[in-house]
PQR file with spaces between the fields and no chain letter, atoms N, CA, C, O and H, PARSE charges and radii, in Angstrom:
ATOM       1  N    UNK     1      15.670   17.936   -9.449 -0.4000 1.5000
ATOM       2  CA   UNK     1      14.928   16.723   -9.639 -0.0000 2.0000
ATOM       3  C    UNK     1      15.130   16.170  -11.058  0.5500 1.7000
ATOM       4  O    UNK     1      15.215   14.955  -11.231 -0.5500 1.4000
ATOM       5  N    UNK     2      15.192   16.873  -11.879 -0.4000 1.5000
ATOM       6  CA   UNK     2      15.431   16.691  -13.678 -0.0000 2.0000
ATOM       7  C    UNK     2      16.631   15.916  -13.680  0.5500 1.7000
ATOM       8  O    UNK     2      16.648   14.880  -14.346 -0.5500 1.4000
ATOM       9  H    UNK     2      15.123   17.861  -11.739  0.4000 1.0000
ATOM      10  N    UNK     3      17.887   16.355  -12.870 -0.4000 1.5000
ATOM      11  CA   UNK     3      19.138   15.426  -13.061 -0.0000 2.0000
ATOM      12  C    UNK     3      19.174   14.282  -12.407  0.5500 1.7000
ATOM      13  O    UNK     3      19.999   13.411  -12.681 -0.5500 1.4000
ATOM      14  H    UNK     3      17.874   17.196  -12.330  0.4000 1.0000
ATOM      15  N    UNK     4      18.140   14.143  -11.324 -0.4000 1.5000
ATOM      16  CA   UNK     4      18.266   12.771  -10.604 -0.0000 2.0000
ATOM      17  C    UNK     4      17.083   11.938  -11.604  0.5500 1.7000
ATOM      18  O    UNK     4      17.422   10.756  -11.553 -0.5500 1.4000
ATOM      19  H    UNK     4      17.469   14.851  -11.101  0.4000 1.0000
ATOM      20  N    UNK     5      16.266   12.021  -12.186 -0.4000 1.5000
ATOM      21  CA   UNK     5      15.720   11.566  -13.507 -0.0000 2.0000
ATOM      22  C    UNK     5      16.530   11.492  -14.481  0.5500 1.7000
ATOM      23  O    UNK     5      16.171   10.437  -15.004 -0.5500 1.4000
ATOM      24  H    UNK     5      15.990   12.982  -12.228  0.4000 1.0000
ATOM      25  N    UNK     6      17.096   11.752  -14.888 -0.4000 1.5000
ATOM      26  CA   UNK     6      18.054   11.835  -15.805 -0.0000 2.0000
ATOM      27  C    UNK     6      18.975   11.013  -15.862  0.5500 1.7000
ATOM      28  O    UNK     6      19.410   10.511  -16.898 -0.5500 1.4000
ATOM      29  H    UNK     6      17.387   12.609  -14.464  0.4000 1.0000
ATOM      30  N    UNK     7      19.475   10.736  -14.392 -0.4000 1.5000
ATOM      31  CA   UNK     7      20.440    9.936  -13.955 -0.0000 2.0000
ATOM      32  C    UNK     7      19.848    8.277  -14.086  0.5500 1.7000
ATOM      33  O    UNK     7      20.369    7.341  -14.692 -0.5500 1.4000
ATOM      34  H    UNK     7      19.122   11.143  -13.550  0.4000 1.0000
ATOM      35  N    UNK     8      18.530    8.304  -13.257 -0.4000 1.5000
ATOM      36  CA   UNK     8      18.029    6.853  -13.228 -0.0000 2.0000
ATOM      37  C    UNK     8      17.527    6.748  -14.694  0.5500 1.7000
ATOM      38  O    UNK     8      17.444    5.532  -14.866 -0.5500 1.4000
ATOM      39  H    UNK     8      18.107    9.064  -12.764  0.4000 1.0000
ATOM      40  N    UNK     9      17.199    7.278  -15.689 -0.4000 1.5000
ATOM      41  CA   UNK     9      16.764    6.918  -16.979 -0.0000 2.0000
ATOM      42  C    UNK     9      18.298    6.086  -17.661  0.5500 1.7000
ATOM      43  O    UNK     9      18.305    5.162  -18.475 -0.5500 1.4000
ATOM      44  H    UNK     9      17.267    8.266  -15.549  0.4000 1.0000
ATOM      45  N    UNK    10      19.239    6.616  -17.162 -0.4000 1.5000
ATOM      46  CA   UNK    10      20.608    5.828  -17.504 -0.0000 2.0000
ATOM      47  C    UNK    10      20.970    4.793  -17.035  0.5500 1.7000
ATOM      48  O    UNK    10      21.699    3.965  -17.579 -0.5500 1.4000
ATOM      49  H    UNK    10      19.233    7.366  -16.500  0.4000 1.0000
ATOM      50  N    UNK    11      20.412    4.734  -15.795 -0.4000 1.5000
ATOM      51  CA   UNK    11      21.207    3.835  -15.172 -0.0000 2.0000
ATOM      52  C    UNK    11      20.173    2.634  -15.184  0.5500 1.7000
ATOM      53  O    UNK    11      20.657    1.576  -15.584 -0.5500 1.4000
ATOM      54  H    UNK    11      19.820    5.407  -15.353  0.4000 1.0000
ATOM      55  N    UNK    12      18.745    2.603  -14.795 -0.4000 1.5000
ATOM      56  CA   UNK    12      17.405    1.939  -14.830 -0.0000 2.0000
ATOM      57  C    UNK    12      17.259    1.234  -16.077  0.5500 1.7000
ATOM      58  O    UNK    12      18.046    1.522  -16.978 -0.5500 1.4000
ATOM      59  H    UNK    12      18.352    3.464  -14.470  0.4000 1.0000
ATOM      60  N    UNK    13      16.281    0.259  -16.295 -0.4000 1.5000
ATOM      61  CA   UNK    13      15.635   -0.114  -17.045 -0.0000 2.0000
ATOM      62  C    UNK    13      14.088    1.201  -17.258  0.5500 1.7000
ATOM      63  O    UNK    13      13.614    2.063  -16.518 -0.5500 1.4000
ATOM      64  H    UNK    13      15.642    0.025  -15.563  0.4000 1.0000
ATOM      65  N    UNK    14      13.853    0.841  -18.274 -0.4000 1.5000
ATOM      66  CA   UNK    14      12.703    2.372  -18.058 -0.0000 2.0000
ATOM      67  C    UNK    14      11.625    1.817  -17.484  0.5500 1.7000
ATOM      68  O    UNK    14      10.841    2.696  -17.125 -0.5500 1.4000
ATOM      69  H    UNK    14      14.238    0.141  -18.875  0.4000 1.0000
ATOM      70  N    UNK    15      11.113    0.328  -17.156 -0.4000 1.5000
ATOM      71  CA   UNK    15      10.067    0.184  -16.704 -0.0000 2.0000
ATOM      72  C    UNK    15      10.333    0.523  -15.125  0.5500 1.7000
ATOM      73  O    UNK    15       9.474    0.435  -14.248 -0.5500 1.4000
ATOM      74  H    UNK    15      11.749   -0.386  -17.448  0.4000 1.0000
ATOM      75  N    UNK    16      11.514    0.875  -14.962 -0.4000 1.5000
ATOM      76  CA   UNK    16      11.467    0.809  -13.162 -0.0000 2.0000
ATOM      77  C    UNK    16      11.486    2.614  -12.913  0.5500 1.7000
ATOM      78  O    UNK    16      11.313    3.213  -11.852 -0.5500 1.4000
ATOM      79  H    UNK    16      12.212    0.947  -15.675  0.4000 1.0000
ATOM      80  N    UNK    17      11.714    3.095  -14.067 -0.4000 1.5000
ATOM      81  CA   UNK    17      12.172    4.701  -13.850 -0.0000 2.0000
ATOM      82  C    UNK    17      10.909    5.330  -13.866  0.5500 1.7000
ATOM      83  O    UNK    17      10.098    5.200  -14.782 -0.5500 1.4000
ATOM      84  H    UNK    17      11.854    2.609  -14.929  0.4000 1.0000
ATOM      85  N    UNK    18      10.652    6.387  -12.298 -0.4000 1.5000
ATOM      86  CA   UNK    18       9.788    6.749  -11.638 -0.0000 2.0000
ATOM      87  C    UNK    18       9.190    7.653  -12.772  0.5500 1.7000
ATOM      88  O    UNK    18       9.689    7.692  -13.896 -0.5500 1.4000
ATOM      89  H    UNK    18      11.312    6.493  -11.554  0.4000 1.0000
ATOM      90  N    UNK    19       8.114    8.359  -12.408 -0.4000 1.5000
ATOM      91  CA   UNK    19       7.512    9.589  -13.513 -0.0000 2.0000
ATOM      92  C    UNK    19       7.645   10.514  -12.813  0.5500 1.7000
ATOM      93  O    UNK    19       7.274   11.580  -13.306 -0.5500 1.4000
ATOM      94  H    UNK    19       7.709    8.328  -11.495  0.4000 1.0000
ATOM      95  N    UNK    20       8.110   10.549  -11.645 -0.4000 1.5000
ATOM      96  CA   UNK    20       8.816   11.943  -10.553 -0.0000 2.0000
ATOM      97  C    UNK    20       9.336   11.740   -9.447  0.5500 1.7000
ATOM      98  O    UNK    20       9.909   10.710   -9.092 -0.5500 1.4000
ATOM      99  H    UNK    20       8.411    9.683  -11.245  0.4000 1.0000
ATOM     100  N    UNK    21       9.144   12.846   -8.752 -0.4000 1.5000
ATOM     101  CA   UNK    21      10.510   12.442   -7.578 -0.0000 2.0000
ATOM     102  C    UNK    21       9.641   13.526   -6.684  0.5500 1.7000
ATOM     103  O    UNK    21       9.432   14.614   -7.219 -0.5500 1.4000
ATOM     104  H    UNK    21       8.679   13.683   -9.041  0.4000 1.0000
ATOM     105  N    UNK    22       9.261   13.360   -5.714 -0.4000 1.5000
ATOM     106  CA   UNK    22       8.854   14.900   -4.464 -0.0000 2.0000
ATOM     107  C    UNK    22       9.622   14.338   -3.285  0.5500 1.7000
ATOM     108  O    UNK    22       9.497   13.253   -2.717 -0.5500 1.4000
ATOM     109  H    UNK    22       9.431   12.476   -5.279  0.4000 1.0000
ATOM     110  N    UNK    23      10.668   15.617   -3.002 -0.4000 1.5000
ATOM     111  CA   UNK    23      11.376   15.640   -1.938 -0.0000 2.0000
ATOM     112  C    UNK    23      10.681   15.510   -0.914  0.5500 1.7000
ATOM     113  O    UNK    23       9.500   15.832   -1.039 -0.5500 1.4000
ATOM     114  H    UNK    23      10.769   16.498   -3.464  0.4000 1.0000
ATOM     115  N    UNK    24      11.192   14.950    0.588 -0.4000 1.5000
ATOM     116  CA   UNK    24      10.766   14.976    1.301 -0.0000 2.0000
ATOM     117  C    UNK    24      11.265   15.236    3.246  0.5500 1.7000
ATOM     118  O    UNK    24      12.130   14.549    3.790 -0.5500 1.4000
ATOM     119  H    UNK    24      12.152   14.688    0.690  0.4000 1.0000
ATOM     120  N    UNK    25      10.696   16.039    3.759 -0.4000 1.5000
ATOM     121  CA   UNK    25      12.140   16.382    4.877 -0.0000 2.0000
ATOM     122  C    UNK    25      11.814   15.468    5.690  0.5500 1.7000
ATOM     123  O    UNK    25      10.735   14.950    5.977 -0.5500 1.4000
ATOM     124  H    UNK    25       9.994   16.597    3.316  0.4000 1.0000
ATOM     125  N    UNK    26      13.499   15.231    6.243 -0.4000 1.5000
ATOM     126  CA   UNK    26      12.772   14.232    7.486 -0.0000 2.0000
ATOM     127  C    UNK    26      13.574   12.638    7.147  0.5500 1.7000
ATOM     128  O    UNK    26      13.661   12.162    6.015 -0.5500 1.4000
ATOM     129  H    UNK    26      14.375   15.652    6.010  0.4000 1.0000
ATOM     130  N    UNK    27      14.025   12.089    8.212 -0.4000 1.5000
ATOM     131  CA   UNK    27      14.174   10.437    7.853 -0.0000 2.0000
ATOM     132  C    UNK    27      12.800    9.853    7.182  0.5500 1.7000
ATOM     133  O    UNK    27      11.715   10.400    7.380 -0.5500 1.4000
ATOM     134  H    UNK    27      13.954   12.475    9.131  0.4000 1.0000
ATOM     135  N    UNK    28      12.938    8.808    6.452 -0.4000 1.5000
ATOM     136  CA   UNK    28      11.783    7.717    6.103 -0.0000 2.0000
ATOM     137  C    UNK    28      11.353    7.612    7.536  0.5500 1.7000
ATOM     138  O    UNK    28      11.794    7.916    8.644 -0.5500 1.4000
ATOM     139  H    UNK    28      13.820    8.364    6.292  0.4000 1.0000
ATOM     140  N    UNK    29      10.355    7.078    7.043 -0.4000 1.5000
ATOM     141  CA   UNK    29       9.674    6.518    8.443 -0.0000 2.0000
ATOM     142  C    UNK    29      10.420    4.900    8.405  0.5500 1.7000
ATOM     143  O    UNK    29      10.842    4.270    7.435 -0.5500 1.4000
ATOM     144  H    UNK    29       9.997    6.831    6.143  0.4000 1.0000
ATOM     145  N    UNK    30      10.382    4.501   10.001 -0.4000 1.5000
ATOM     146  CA   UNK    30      10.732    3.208   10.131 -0.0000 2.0000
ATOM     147  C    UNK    30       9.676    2.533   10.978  0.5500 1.7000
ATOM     148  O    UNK    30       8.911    3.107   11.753 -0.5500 1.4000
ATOM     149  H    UNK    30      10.039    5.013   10.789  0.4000 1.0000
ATOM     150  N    UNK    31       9.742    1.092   10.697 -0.4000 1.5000
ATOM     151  CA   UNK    31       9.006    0.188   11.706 -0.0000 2.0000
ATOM     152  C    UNK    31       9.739   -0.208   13.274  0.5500 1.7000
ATOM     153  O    UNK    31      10.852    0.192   13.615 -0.5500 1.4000
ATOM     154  H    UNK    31      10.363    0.626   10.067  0.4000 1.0000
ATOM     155  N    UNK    32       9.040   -0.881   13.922 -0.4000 1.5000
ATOM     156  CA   UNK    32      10.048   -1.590   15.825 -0.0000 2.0000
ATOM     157  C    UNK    32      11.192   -2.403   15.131  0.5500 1.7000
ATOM     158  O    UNK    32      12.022   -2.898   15.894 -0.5500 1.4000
ATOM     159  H    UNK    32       8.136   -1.206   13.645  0.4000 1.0000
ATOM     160  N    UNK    33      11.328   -2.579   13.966 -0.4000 1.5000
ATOM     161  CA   UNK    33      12.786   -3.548   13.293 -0.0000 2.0000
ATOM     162  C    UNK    33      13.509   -2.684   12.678  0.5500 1.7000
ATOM     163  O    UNK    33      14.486   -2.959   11.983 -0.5500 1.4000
ATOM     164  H    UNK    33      10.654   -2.177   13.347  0.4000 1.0000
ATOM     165  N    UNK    34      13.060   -1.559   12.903 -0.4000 1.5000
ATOM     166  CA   UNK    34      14.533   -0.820   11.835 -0.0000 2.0000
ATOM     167  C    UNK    34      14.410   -0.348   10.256  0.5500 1.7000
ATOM     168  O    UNK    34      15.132    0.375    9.569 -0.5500 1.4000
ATOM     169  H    UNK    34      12.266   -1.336   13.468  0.4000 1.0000
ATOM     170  N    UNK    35      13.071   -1.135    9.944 -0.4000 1.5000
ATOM     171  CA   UNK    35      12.978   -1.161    8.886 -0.0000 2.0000
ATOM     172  C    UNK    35      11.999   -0.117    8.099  0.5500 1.7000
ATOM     173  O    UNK    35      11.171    0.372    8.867 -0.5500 1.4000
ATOM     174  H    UNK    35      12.484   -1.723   10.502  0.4000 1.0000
ATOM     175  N    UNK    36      11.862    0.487    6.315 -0.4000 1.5000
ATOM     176  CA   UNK    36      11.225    1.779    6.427 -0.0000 2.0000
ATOM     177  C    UNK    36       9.953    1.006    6.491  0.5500 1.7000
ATOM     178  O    UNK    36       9.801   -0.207    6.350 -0.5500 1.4000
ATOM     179  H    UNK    36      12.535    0.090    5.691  0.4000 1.0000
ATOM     180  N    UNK    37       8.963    2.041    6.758 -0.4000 1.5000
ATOM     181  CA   UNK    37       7.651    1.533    7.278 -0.0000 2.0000
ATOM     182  C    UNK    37       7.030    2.122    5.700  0.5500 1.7000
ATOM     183  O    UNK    37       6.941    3.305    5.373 -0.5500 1.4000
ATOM     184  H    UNK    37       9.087    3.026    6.873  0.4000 1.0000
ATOM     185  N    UNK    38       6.769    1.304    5.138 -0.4000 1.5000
ATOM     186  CA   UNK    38       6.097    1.438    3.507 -0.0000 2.0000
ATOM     187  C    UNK    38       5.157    1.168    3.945  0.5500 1.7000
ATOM     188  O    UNK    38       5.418   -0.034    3.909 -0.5500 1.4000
ATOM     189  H    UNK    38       6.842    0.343    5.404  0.4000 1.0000
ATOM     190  N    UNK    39       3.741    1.202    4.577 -0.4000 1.5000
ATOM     191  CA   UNK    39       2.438    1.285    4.858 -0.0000 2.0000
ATOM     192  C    UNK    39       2.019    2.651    5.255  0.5500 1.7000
ATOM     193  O    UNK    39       1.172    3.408    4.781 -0.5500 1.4000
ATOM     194  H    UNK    39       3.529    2.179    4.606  0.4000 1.0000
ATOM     195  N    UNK    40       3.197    2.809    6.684 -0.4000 1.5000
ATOM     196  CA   UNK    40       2.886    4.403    6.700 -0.0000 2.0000
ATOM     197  C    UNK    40       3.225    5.383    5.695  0.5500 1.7000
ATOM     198  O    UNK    40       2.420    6.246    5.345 -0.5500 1.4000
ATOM     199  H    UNK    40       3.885    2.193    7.069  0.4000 1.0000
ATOM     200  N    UNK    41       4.512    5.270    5.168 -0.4000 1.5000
ATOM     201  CA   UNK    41       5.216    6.012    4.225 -0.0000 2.0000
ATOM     202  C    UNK    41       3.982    6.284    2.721  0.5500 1.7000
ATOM     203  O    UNK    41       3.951    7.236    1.941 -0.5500 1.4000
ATOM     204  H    UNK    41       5.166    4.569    5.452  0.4000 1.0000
ATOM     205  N    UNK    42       3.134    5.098    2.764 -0.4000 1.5000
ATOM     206  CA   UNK    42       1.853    4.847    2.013 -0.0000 2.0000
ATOM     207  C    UNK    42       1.415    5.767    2.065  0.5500 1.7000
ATOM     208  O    UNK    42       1.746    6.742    1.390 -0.5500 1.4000
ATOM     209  H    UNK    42       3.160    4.325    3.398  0.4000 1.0000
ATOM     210  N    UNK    43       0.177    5.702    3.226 -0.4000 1.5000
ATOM     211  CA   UNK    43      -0.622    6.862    3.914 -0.0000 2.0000
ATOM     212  C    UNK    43      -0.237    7.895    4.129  0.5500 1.7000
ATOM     213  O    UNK    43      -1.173    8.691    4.056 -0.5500 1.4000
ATOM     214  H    UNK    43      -0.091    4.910    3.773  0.4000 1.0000
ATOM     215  N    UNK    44       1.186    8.623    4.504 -0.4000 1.5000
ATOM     216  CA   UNK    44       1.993   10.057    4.305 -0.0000 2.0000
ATOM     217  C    UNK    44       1.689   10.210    2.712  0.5500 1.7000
ATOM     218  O    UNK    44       0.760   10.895    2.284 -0.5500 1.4000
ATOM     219  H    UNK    44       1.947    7.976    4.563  0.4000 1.0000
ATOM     220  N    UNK    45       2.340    9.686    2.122 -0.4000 1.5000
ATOM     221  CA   UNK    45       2.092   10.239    0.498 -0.0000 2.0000
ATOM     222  C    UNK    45       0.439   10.710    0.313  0.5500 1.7000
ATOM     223  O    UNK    45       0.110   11.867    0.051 -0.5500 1.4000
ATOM     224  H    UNK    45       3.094    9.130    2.470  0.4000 1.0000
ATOM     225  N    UNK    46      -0.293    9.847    0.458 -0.4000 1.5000
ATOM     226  CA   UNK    46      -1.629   10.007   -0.011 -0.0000 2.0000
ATOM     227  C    UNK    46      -2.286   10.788    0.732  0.5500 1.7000
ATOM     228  O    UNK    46      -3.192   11.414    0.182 -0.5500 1.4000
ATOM     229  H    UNK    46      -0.026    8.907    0.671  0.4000 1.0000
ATOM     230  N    UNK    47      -2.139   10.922    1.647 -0.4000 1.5000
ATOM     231  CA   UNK    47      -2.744   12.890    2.517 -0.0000 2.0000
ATOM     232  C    UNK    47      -1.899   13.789    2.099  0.5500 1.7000
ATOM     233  O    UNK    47      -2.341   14.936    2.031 -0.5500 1.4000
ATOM     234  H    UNK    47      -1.403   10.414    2.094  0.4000 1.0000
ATOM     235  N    UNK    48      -0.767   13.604    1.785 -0.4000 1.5000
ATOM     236  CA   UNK    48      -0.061   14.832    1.311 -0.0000 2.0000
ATOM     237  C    UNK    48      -0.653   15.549   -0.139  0.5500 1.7000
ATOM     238  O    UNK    48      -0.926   16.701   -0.476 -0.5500 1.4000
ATOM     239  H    UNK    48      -0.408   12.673    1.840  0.4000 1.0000
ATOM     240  N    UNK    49      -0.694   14.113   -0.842 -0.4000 1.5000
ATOM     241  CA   UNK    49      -1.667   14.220   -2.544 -0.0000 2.0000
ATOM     242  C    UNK    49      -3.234   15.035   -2.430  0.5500 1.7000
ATOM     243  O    UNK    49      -3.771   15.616   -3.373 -0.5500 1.4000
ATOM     244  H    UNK    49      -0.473   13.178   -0.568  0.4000 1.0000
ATOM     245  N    UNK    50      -3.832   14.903   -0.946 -0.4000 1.5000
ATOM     246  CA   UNK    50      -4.695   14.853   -1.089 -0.0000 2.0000
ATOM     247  C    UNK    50      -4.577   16.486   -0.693  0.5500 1.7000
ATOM     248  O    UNK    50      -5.409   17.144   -1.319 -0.5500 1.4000
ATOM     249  H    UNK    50      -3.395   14.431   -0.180  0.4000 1.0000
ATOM     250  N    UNK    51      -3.724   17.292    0.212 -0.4000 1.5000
ATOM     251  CA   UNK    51      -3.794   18.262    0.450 -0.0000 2.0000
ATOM     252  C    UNK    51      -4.352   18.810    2.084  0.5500 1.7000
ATOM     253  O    UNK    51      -4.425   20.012    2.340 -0.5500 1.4000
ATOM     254  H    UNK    51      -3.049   16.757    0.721  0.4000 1.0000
């Protein structure tokens, strides 16, 4: 994870460069268009945070 930080601190502007990275298994989630579903992908993160 340190070298893929490492990498975007080079390549990024620093306001866009994350403060971490948690792997995750599995495709993204997608929506009925194909597209990733960032609402659910939302709610996965934040029960995962929560434990």
């Amino acid at each position: 994870m340190q070298a893929l930080l490492a990498q975007c601190r080079q390549l990024m502007p620093a306001y866009i460069v994350p403060h971490g990275v948690e792997p995750m298994r599995g495709p993204l989630p997608r929506n009925p268009n194909g597209k990733i579903d960032r609402k659910l992908l939302a709610t996965q993160w934040e029960e995962w945070r929560r434990g």
